[in-house]
C-alpha positions in Angstrom: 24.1 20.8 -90.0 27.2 20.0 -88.1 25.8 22.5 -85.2 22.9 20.0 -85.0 25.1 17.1 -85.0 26.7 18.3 -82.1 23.5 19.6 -80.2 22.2 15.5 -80.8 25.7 13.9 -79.8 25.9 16.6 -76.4 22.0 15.7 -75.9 22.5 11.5 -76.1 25.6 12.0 -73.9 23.6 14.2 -71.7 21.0 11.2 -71.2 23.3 9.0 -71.2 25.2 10.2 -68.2 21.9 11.1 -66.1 21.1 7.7 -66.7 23.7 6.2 -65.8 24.6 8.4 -62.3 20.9 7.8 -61.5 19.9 7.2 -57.9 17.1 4.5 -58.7 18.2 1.6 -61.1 17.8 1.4 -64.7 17.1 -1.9 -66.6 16.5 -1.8 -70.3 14.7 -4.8 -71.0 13.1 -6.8 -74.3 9.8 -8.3 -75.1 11.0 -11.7 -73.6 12.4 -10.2 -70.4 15.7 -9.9 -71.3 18.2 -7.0 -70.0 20.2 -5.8 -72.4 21.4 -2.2 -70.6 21.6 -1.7 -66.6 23.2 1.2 -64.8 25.4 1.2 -62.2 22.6 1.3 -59.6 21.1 -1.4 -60.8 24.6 -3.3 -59.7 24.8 -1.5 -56.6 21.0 -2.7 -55.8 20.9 -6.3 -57.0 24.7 -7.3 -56.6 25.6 -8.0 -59.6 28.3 -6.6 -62.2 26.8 -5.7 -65.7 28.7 -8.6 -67.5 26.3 -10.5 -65.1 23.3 -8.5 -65.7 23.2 -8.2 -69.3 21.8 -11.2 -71.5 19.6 -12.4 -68.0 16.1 -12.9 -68.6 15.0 -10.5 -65.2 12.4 -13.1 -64.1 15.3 -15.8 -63.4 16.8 -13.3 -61.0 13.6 -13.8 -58.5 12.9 -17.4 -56.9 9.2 -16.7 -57.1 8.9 -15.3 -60.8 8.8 -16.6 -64.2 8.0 -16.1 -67.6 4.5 -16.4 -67.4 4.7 -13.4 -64.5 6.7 -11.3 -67.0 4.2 -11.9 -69.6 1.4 -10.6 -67.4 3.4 -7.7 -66.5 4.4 -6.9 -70.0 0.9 -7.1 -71.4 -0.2 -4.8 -68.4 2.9 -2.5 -69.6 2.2 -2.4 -73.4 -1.7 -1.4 -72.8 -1.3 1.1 -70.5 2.3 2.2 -71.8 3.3 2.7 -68.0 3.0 0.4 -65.3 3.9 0.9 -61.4 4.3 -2.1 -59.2 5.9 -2.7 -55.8 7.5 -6.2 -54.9 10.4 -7.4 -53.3 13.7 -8.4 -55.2 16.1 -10.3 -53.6 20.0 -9.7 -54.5 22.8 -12.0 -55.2 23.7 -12.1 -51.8 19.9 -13.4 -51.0 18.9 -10.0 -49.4 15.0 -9.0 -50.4 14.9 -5.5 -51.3 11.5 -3.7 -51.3 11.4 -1.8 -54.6 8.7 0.4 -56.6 9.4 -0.8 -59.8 7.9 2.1 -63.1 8.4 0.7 -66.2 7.7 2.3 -69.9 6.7 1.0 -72.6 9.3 2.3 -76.0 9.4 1.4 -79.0 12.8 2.3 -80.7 13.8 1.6 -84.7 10.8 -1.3 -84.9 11.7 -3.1 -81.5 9.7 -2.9 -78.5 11.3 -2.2 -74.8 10.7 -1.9 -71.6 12.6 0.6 -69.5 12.0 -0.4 -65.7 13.0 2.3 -63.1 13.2 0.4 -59.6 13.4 2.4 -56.3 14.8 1.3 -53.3 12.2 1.2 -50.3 13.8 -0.2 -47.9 14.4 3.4 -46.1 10.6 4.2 -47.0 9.9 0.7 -45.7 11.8 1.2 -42.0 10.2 4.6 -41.7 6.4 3.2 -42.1 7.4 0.5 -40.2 8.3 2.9 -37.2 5.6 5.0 -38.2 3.1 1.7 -37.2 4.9 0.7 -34.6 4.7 4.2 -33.2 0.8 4.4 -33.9 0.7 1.1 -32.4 2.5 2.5 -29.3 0.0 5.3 -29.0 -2.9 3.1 -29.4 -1.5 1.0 -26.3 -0.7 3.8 -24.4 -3.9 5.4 -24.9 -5.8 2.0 -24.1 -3.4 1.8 -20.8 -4.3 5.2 -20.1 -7.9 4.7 -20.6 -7.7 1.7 -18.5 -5.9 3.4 -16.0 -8.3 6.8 -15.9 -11.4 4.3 -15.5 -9.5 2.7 -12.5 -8.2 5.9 -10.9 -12.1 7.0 -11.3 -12.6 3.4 -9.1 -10.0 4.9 -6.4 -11.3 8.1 -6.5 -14.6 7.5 -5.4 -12.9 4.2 -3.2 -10.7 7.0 -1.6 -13.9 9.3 -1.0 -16.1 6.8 0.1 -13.1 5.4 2.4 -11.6 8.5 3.4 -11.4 7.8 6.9 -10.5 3.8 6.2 -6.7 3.6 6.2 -5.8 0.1 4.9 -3.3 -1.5 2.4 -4.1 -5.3 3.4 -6.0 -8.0 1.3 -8.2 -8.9 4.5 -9.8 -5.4 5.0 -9.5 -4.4 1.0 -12.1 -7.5 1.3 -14.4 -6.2 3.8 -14.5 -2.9 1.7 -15.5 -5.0 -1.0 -18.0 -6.7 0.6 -19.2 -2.8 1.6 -19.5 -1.9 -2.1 -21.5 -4.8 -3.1 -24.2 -4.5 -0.5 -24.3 -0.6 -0.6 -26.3 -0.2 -3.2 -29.2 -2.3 -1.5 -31.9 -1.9 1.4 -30.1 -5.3 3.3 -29.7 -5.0 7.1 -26.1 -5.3 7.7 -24.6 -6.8 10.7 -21.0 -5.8 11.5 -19.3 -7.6 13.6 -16.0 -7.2 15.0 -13.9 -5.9 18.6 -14.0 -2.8 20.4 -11.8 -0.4 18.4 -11.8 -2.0 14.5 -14.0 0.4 13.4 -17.6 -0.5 13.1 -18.7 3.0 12.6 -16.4 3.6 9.8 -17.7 0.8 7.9 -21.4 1.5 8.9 -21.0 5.0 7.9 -19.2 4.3 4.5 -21.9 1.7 3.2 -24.5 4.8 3.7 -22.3 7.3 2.5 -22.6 5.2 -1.2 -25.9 4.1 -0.7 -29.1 5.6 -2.0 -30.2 7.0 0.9 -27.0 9.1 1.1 -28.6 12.5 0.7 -30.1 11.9 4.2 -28.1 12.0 7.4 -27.4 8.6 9.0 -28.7 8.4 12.4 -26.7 6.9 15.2 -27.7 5.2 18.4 -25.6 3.7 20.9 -27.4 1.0 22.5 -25.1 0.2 25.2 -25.0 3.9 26.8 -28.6 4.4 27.1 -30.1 3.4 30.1 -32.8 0.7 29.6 -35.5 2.8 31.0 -34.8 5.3 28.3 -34.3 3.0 25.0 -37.0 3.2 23.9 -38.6 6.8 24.3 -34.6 7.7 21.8 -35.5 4.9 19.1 -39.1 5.3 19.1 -40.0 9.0 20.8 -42.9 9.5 23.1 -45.8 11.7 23.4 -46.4 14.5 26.0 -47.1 13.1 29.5 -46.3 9.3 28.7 -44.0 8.8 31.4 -43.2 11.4 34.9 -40.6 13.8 33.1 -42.4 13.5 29.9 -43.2 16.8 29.3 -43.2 17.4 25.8 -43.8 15.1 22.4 -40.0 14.0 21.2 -39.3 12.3 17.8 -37.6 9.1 18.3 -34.9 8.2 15.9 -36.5 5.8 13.8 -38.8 8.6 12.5 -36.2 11.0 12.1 -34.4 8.3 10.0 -37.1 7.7 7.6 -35.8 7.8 4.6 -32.5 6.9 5.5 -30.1 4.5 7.4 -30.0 4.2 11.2 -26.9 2.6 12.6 -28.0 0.6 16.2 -24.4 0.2 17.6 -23.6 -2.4 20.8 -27.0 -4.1 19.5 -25.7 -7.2 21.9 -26.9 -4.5 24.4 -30.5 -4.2 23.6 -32.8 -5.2 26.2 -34.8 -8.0 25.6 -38.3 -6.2 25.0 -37.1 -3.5 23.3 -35.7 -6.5 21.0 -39.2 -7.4 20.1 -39.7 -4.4 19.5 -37.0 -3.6 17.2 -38.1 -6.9 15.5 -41.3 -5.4 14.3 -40.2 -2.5 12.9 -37.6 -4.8 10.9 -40.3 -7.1 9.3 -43.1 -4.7 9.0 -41.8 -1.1 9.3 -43.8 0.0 12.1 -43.9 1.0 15.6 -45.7 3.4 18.2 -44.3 6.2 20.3 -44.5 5.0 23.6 -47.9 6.7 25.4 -49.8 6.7 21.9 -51.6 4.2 19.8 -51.2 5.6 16.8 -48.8 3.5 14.2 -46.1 5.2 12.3 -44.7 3.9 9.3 -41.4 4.6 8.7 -39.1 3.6 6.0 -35.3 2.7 7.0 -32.3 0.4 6.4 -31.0 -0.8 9.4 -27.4 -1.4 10.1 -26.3 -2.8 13.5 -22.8 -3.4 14.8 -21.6 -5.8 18.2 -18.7 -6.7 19.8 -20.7 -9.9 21.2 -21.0 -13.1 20.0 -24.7 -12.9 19.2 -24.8 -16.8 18.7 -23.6 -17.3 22.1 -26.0 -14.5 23.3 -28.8 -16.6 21.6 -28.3 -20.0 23.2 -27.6 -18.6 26.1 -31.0 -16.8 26.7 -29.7 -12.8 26.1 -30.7 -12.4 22.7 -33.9 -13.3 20.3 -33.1 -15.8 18.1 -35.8 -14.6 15.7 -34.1 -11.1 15.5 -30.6 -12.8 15.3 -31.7 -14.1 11.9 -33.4 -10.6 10.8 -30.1 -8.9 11.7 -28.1 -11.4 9.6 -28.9 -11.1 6.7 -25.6 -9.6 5.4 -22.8 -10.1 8.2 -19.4 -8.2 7.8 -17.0 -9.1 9.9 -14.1 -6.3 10.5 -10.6 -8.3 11.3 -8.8 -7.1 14.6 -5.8 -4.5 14.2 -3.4 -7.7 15.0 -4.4 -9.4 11.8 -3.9 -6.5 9.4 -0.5 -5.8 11.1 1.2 -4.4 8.1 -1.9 -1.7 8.4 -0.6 -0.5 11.4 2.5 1.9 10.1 -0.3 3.2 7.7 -1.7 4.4 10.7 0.8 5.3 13.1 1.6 7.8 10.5 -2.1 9.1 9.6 -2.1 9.7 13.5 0.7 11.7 13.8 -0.3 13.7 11.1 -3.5 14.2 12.6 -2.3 15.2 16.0 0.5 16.8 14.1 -2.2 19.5 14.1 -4.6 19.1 16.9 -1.5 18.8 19.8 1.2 21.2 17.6 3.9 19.1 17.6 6.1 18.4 14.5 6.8 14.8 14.6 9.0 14.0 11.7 10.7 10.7 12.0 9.7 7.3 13.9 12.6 5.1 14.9 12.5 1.7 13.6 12.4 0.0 17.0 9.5 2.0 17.6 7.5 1.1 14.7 8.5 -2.9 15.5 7.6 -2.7 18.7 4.1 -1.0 17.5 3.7 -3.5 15.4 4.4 -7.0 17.4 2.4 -5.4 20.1 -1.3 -7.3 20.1 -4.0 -4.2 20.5 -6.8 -5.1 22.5 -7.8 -2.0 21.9 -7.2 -2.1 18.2 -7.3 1.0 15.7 -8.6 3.2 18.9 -6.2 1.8 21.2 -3.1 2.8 18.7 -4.5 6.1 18.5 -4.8 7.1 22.0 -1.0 5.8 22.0 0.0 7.7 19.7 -1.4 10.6 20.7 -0.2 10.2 24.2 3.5 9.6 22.9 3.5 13.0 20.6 2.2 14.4 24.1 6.1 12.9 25.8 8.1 13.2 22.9 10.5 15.7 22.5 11.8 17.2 19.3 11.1 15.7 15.7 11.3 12.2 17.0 8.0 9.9 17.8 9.0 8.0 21.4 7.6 5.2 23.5 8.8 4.9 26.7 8.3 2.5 29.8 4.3 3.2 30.4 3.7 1.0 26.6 4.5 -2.4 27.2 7.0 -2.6 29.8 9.2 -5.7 29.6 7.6 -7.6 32.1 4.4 -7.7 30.6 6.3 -8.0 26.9 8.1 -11.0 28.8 5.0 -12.2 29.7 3.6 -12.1 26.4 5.9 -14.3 24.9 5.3 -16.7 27.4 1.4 -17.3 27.5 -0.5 -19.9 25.3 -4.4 -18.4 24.7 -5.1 -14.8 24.5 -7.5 -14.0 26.9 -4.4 -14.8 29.1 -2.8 -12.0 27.6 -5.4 -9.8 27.8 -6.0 -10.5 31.2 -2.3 -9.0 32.0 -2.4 -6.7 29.7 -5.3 -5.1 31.2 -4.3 -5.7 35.0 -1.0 -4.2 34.5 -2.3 -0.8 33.2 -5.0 -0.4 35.9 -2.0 -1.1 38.3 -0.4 1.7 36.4 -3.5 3.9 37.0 -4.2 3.1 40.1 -7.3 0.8 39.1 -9.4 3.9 37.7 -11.3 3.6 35.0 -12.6 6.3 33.2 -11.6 9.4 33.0 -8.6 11.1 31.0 -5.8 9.2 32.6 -7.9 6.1 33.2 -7.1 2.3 32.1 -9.9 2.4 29.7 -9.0 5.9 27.9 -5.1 3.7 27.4 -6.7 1.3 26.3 -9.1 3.0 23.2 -12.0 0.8 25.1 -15.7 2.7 26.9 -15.7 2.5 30.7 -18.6 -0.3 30.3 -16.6 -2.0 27.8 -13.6 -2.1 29.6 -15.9 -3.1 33.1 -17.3 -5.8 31.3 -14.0 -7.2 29.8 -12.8 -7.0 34.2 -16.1 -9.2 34.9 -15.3 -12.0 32.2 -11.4 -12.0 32.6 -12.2 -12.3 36.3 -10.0 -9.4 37.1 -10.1 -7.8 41.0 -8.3 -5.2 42.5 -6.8 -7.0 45.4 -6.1 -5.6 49.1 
């Protein structure tokens, strides 16, 4: 009997000890909400000291509770003889602790209790909370890098349809915009800009993203065909039409059926080959010259001048009819001297090019270099900066891109800085390098090869500047 006495006695102070070393707190409360035991957790947790504790109705120890909440919760406790609840208890010092409150329902020597077990969340808590934040993270991230995927897709297929545009100003980034938008389409395009911007490059990118891209584009340059031979290229000819005729050709509307052709210098056109031209624009037709037979032919037309196709119009030179036809989407391609902060773009795709073609290893450009390629004008624009180029890998020596006298000498420089319109600057420009070539031309080491213009372009430039080779 005393052996069981002593098992009891080591058992209570057994539970008595785990209870009150216990991690979580322990409240021992009454029907009425009343604590009458705590544990020292409890005071660690809420604040308080036991003396404080014991006698409290819980429910005055939480702003937002009262009896009628402990009633509810009581009732829930007694009919399902364990309840768990989470909430937040504030402490003595006003802190709000998240806790998981379990609480039993006992029933000990007639009286009813409540033994609540509250755990502290508050680590839980932080750890859920990083937990969201770092789902919330990955959920940006993968947004931003969905976003980001869809517009490297954009730059992709920019940079292949582009490949040959190098650009990083707003003013061009337009014009390639203005490409995109009328890609798609059958429109005629009129592109319009100087010798040297590159109307090609913008002709041949709206066809390379166009639906008719699985067919070649076809090129004619109108301003180096003689007029007597115009149109036997655009339209062909049959077998004996003219003396020399002696076999059927294809002209290059037919072979572009189904595709784009690209009319380049179209300010060049003669005038009846211009009404001709206009036909095929508004019905698709056209005969080879020496037949009567009409070919229908179906092809997007995309023309490109240096002219000013107004003035050409009022002054007698060009159809005013077909100016309109042409006109129906105009892109005009800025000169190299307002993209300026394009040009060290290109200065260094050229010397990578030429890196290759001239096997030099150009490596650095001086800063004085690049400044004085990029205050310089162009009149010869992108094509002009890339015969320089390649003619200064073809003088430098070493690693080390250099300019010397032939670019700009100081007098003409000087005289830049001095003149008030541009064709005044152009007009020295141009007169100084044929004085440094002797007044040729064409030809490798002629003025218009410097220059990045055609021999016609660059004779036609002399005739409107007024510019003679004096005795």
């Amino acid at each position: 009997m005393e052996n069981l006495q002593k098992e009891s006695d080591r058992n209570m102070l057994l539970s008595h000890f785990t209870i009150e070393h216990a991690k979580d707190a322990v409240i021992w409360l009454d029907s009425d909400g009343r604590i009458h035991r705590v544990n020292d957790s409890a005071c660690r947790l809420l604040g308080y000291t036991p003396e404080e504790l014991v006698g409290t109705k819980l429910y005055a120890l939480h702003p937002e509770e009262n009896e009628e909440v402990w009633r509810q919760r009581w009732k829930i406790t007694k009919d399902k003889r364990v309840h768990t609840f989470e909430k937040v208890q504030p402490t003595k010092d006003g802190v709000w602790i998240p806790v998981e409150v379990v609480q039993h329902f006992l029933e000990l020597e007639g009286e009813a209790y409540c033994c609540s077990f509250l755990h502290d969340l508050s680590e839980r808590k932080r750890t859920e909370e990083d937990l969201r934040s770092t789902l919330a993270e990955l959920e940006r991230l993968k947004n931003q890098l969905q976003r980001e995927n869809v517009y490297l897709q954009n730059e992709i297929k920019r940079i292949h349809n582009f490949e040959n545009i190098i650009c990083q100003s707003n003013i061009l980034k337009e014009v390639l915009g203005r490409v995109e938008q009328v890609a798609s389409t059958d429109a005629t395009v009129l592109i319009l800009g100087e010798t040297g911007t590159g109307k090609e490059l913008i002709a041949r990118s709206i066809h390379s993203i166009s639906p008719r891209s699985h067919r070649p584009l076809i090129k004619v340059d109108c301003a180096m065909l003689p007029a007597n031979l115009i149109e036997s290229e655009l339209f062909g000819h049959e077998k004996g039409a003219f003396t020399g005729a002696f076999s059927r050709k294809i002209g290059r509307f037919e072979i572009a059926h189904g595709s784009t052709i690209f009319l380049d210098e179209i300010g060049n056109l003669p005038i009846d080959m211009q009404v001709k031209l206009l036909r095929v624009l508004q019905d698709g037709e056209f005969e080879r010259l020496g037949s009567a037979k009409t070919i229908t032919c179906d092809v997007r037309v995309i023309t490109a001048t240096n002219r000013n196709l107004e003035k050409e119009v009022e002054e007698g030179n060009f159809r005013e009819d077909l100016y309109y036809r042409l006109n129906v989407f105009p892109i005009h391609i800025p000169s190299l001297r307002e993209r300026k902060e394009d040009i060290p773009l290109l200065v260094k795709f050229f010397i990578q090019k030429y890196n290759k073609k001239l096997g030099r290893n150009i490596e650095r450009i001086p800063q004085k270099v690049m400044e004085r390629l990029t205050q310089y004008h162009w009149p010869g624009n992108v094509r002009g900066l890339e015969n320089i180029i390649q003619r200064a890998m073809i003088v430098s020596k070493g690693r080390q891109l250099e300019i010397g006298d032939w670019f700009l000498p100081q007098n003409v420089s000087a005289a830049v800085s001095t003149v008030k319109t541009l064709e005044e600057v152009e007009r020295a420009h141009i007169t100084e390098v044929l004085e440094t070539t002797h007044w040729r031309v064409s030809g490798e080491r002629g003025a218009a090869n410097i220059l990045g213009m055609k021999p016609t372009t660059l004779e036609s430039r002399m005739k409107k500047l007024g510019i003679k080779r004096k005795n």
